[in-house]
N, C-alpha and C positions, 0 to 999 in steps of 0.2 A: 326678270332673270331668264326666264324658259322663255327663248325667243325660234330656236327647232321647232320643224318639227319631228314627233320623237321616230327615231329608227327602230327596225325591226330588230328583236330582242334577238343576242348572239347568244341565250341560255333559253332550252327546254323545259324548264321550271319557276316559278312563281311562288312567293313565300305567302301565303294568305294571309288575311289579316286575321288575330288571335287574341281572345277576349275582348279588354278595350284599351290593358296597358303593356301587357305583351310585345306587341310590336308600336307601341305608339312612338317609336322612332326608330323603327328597323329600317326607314331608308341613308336615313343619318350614318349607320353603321354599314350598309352593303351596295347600296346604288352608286357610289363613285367605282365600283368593280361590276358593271352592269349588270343586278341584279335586280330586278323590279319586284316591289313588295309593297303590303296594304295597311294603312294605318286606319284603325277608327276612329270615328268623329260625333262619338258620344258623350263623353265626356270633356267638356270645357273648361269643368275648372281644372282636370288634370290636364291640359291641354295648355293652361296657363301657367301650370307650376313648371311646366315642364320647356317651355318658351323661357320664362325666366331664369332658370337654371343652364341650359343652353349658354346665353346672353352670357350669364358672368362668367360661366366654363371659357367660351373664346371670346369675350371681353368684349362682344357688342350690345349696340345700343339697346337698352330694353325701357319701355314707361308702363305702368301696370295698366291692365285695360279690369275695371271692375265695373258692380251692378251702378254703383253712385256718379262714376263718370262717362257712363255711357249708356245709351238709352236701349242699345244693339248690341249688348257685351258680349253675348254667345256668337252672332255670328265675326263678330271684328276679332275676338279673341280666335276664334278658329283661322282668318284670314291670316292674321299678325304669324302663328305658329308656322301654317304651310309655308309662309313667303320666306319665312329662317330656314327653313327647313330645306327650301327649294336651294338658298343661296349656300349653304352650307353644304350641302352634296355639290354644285356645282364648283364650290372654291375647294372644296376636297378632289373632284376629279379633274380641275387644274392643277394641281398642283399633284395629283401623280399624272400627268401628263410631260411635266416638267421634272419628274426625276429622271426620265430618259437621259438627261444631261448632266446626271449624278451616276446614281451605283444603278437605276433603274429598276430597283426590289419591287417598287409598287405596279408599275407596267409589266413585269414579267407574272407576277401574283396576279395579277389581273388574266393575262394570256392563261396560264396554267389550269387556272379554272373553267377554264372554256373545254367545252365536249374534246372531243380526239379529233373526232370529225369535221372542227368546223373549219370552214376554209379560211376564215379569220385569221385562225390561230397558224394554219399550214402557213400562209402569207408571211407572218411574222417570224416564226421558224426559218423562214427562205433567208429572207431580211438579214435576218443576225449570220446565218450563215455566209450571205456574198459580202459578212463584214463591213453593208452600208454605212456610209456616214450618218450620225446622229441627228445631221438635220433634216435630212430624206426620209430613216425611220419617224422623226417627230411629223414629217407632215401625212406623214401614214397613220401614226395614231389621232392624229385631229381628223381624218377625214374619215376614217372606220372601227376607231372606238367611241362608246359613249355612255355615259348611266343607267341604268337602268329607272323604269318609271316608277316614278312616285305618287303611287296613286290610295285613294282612299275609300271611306265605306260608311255607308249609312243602313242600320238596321228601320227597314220603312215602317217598323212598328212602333218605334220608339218617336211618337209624333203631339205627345200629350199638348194639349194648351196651356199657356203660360198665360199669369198676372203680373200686373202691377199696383202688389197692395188689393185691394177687393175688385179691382178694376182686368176684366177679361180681355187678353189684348188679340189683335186680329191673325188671320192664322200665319201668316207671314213669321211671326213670331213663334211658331210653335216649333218642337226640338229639330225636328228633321228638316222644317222650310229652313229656321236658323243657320243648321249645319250647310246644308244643300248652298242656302246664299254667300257662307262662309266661305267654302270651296270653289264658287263661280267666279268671285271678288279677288280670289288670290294668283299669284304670278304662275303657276302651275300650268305647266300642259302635260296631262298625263290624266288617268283615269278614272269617274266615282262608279263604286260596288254597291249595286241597289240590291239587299239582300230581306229574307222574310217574306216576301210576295210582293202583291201589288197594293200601293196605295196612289190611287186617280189623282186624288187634292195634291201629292207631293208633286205626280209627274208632273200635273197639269201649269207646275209652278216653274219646272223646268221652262218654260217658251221664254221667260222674262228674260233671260240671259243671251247673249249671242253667243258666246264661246261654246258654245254645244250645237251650233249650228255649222253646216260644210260650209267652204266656199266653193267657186267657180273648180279649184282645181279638184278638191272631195279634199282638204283640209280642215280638221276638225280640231282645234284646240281642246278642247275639253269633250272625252270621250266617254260615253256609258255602256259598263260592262251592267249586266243581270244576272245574279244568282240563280239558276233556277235547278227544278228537280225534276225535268220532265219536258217535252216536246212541246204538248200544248201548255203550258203556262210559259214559254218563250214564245210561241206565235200568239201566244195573246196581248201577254204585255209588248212584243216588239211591233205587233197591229196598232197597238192604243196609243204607243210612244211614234210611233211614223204616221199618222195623221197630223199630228201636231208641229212634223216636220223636222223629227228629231230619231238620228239614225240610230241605232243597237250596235256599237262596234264589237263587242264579245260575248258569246253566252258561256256563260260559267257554270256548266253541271256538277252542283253537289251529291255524292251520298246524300240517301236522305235518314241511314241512321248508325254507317261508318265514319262518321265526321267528326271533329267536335264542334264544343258549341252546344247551340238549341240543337234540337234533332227532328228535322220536321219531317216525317216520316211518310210514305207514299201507303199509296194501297197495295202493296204487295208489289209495284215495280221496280226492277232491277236495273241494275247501274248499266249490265251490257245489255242488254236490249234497249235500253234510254239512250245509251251512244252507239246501239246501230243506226236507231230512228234519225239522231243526228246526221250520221253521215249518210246515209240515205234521202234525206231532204235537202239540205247545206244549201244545194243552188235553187231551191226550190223557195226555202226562204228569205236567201238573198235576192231572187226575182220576186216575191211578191212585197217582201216590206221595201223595194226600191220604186215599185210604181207605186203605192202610197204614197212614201216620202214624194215624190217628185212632185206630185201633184198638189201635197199640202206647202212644199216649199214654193212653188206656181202661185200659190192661192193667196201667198204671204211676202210675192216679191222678193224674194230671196234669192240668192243665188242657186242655181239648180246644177249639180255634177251631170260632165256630160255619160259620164260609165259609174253603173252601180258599184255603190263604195263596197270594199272586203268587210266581210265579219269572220272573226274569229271563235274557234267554239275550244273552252279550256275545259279542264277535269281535274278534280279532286277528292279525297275522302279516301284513305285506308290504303293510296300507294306505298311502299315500302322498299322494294326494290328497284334496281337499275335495268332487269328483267322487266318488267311490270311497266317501267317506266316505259322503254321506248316500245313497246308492245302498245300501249296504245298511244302513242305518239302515231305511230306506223298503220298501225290496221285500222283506228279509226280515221287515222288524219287529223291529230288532234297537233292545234300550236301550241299549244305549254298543258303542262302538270304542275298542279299545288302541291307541296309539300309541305304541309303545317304542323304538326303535332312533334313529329323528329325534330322539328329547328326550336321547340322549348329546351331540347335539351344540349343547345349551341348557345352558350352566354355570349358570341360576340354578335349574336342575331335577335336575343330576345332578352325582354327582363322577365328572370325568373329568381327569384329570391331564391338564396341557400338551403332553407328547409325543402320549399316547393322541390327544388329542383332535385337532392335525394331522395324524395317521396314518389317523385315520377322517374329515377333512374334506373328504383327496387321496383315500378308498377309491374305487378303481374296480372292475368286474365282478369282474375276474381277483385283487384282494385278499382276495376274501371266498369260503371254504370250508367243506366241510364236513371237521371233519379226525376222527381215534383219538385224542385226546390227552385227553379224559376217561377216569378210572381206572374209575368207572362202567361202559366200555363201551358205551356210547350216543354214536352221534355229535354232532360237539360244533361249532358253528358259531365259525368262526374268523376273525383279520386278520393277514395276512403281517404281520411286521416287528415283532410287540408285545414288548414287553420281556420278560416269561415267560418266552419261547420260546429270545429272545436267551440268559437267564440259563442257562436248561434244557440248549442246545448247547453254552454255556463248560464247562458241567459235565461231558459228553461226554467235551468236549474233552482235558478234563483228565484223562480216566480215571476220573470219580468220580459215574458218571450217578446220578439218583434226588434227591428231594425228601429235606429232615433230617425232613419229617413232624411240624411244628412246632405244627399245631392239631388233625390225625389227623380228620375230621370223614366222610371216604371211607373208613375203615379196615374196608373191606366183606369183601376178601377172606381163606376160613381152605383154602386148597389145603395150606399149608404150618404148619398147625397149630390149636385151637381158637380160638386168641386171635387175630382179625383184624389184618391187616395194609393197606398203601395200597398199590394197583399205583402208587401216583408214586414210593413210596418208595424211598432206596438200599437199604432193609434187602429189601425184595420184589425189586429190580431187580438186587442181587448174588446174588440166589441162581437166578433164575431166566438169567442170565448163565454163571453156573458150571455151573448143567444146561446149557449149549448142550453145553459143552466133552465132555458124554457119547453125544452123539446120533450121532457121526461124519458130522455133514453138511457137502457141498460148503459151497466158500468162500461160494458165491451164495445158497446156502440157509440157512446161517447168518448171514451180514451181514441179509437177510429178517428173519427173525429177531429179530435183534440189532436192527435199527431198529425192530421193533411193543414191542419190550419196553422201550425207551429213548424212544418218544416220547408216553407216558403223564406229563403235567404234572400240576403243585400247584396246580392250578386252585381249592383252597379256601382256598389262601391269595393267591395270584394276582385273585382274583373283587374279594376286598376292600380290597386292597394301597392303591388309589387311591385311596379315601376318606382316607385316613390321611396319605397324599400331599398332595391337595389340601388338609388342613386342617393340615397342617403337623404331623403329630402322627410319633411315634415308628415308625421299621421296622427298628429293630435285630432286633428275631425273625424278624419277615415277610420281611426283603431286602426290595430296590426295585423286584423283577419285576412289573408289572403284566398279568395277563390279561383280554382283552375279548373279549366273545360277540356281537357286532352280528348283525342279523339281513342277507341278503342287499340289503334295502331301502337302507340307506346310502349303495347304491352310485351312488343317484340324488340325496343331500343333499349339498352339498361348502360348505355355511356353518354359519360359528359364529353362531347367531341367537338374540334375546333371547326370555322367553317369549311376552310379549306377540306378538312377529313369529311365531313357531311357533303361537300360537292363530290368528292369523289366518289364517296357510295351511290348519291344519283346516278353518275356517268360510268360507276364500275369498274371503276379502278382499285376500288378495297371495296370491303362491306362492313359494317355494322347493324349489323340486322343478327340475331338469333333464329335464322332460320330453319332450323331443326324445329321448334317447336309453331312457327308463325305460316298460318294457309295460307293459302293464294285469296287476294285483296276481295274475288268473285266470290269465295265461299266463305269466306269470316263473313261480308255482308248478309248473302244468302243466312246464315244460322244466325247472323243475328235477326233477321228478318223472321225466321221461325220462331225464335222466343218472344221475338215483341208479340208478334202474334196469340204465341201460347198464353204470355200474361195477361193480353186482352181480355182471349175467353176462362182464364181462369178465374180473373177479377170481375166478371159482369155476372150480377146475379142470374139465380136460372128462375124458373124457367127462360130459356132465349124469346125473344120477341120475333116475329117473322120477318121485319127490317134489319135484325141484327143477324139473324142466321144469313141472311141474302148476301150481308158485308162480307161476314167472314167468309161466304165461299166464294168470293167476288176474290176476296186478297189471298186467299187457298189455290185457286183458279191465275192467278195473274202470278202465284211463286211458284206453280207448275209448268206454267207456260216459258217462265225467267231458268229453272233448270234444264227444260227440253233445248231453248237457245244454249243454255252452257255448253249440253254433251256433243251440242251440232258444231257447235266453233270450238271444241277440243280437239273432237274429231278429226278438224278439218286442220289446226294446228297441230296434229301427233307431232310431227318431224321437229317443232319449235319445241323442246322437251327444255329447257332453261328457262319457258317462260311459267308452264306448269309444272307443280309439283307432281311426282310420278302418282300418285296414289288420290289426283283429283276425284277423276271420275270416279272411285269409292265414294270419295268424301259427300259427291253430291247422292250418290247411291243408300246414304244414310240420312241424309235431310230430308230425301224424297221420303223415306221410311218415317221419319218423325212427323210430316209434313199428314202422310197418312192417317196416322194415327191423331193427331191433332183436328184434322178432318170428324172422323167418326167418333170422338170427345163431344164437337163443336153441336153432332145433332142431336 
């Protein structure tokens, strides 16, 4: 299908990918109006119900792909998905191509949504007004509109080894080589999101493929974006990935704990000083990982580009505004902003079941947390009240805690033997239950206890629950528990808005945003960074150890240095007063105050 290669994005924005069923076909719904968005590739068998479902909705071919007839199910069944998926945006942006020669509603919708600014759309404005003939405009839209990319994500953690039967298979086979080979194999040109850190054995699996290699001209079919949270873990992993001869086309700075999602938190470093370091180095790292790459593509007969290829650096986590938005588009020089958390509450972008989606319209501050309830162990951004959690407590309740472990996709943990098991699970949560009963601990210290080991949720099945919900499909396996990761931002969207209404809040042409109550995107992070903090040293026994007091004023020391940057680029922005709110400088003037006292707590 994807025989382009893809154009430079005519939107400043980027739909993230969100939980695992969420967007697991938000290209389906927005890339024929070029809008590029990420789907995860965690789940296979919803990956498969959802390829089916598809198939009979527009009536093509479908043959089930399962464990019995196929030796490769997870990665073929991933292949099978992307390739519909590819062909299905692309026969959707034919065909509004071709209403140009009808009433043209889907090409003018398409235009509309484009920034104010872009020259795209000034082009097309000209167009309709010198009255062009419609076969002049159509050859105007075949050569300067296009989809956006359909790209996807692999969490590098989620890599367990798989069996067949008591039979250990090789690691090719394991979730993420699966997924990873699944995506290589399909017609797709557009890009995988390596997210959670680094894992060597996945990258190192990347070589086998070609489509992730340039050619002669810096053509890259298959491009890799990295998640990262930080400076040096981009030039680590873009060092470790360009020896191998494989270039880093994006680096993707997340929050690391205004996001949703896991919430892999820094040591106290902040979002704008991580993207000045970016803009600051940019050509520093596009010259060094481009004499790398050249040399391991020398080394491997490969085609070698005569000029080092572009990388892009994107940002996400806790934007909210149109404000916000091009502010760092502009000062850092940033290509696109994610926008993920506000587009749960866009049904023609995400599946969000009915209840979820009131639960997160009413979210206020005090709904949204960071909780333990991934088996991961990584904190896990959460919403009071979601059905999950609901189902999770009935279970409790009952005497019969733990997940039946029904897709096994977390089955990380071997305390209790070679063969991994799921901290959600009852078979991991009965046993580790039964060791309380030998510890001889008070009633207080066991209940403790008993609630860290009971409130680890089925979050891999929980993630995608809703997809299957809102399109009416089957949860006899899954239950009807649904779980949601919104990021802390939510707290400020309290409407169900169409997309078009949600692009124009990006670009500023309306708002929905409650911004009377919601800070600037720098200082919600900042304080939540202080409270993570606070509950660190609230929760670690005292006496402090000499190791642990050195940490805390390591991340005490790196949120002082993250404020002194704030008031230096407020400063230096007074005049931009729509980008901050009047009363920042307070705001940070009071963290620094909490930050203080948090400090002299700490010794």
């Amino acid at each position: 299908m994807s025989t382009q290669q893809p154009f430079h994005s005519l939107h400043s924005f980027h739909v993230p990918v969100m939980g695992i069923g969420f967007t697991i076909d938000t290209p389906i719904k927005v890339a024929h109006y070029g809008i590029s968005s990420v789907m995860s590739l965690v789940d296979d068998i919803l990956v498969e119900k959802m390829r089916e479902f598809y198939s009979q909705k527009l009536d093509l071919p479908y043959a089930p792909i399962t464990e019995k007839n196929s030796a490769d199910h997870r990665a073929e069944r991933i292949t099978a998905y992307l390739n519909m998926v590819d062909k299905i945006v692309h026969d959707k942006f034919d065909a509004l191509k071709r209403s140009i020669h009808d009433t043209g509603e889907e090409v003018q919708k398409y235009i509309d949504m484009l920034p104010d600014l872009s020259a795209v759309k000034k082009q097309f404005q000209e167009l309709i007004a010198k009255n062009t003939v419609k076969e002049d405009v159509a050859a105007w839209i075949d050569k300067h509109l296009h989809p956006g990319s359909i790209d996807v994500n692999i969490m590098t953690k989620l890599d367990k080894d798989n069996y067949r039967g008591d039979e250990k298979l090789p690691n090719e086979f394991n979730d993420a080589h699966a997924a990873l080979r699944g995506f290589a194999k399909s017609t797709l040109r557009s890009c995988i999101v390596f997210s959670a850190g680094m894992n060597p054995r996945l990258y190192s699996y990347i070589e086998k493929f070609d489509d992730f290699y340039p050619d002669a001209s810096g053509d890259i079919k298959k491009k890799i974006i990295l998640k990262v949270s930080d400076y040096r873990s981009a030039i680590i992993q873009g060092k470790f990935l360009a020896k191998k001869g494989l270039w880093v086309s994006e680096y993707r700075i997340e929050s690391g704990l205004n996001c949703g999602g896991h919430a892999f938190a820094t040591d106290g470093y902040l979002m704008g000083p991580i993207l000045e370091e970016f803009k600051k180095n940019r050509q520093e790292l596009i010259a060094t990982t481009h004499g790398i790459v050249t040399d391991a593509l020398k080394a491997k007969n490969r085609a070698v580009p005569e000029q080092p290829l572009p990388i892009k650096i994107t940002a996400q986590g806790g934007v909210g505004t149109a404000a916000e938005h091009q502010f760092l588009l502009e000062y850092y020089g940033l290509d696109s902003i994610g926008w993920g958390s506000p587009f749960l509450l866009c049904p023609e972008v995400t599946n969000v079941d009915d209840h979820t989606l009131g639960l997160l319209a009413k979210a206020k501050e005090e709904d949204l947390y960071l909780s333990n309830i991934s088996p991961l162990g990584v904190p896990f951004n959460s919403l009071r009240g979601n059905t999950k959690d609901i189902e999770k407590q009935e279970y409790i309740d009952k005497g019969r805690p733990g997940s039946a472990c029904p897709k096994k996709y977390i089955q990380l943990n071997t305390e209790f033997g070679e063969r991994a098991i799921c901290r959600a699970s009852r078979q991991y949560q009965n046993i580790r239950i039964n060791l309380l009963e030998e510890k001889g601990l008070s009633e207080a210290d066991r209940q403790k206890e008993f609630d860290a080991i009971v409130d680890k949720s089925c979050i891999c099945v929980g993630l995608g629950t809703s997809a299957l919900i809102v399109n009416n499909l089957n949860t006899r396996v899954e239950g009807p528990g649904v779980s949601v990761c919104p990021g802390p931002n939510i707290a400020y969207f309290d409407k169900v808005v169409s997309l078009r209404t949600m692009i124009d809040h990006i670009y500023g042409r309306t708002s929905v945003v409650n911004e009377a109550v919601r800070p600037n995107l720098f200082v919600k992070e900042l304080q939540l960074y202080v409270d993570y903090l606070k509950n660190m040293i609230d929760e670690t026994p005292k006496p402090f150890t000499e190791k642990q007091i050195k940490y805390y004023q390591l991340f005490q020391q790196n949120l002082d240095e993250g404020i002194a940057y704030y008031r230096g680029l407020y400063s230096d922005f007074e005049q931009k007063a729509a980008v901050l709110k009047s009363d920042v400088l307070k705001e940070l003037d009071q963290i620094r105050m909490e930050l203080r006292e948090t400090s002299m707590a700490s010794v």
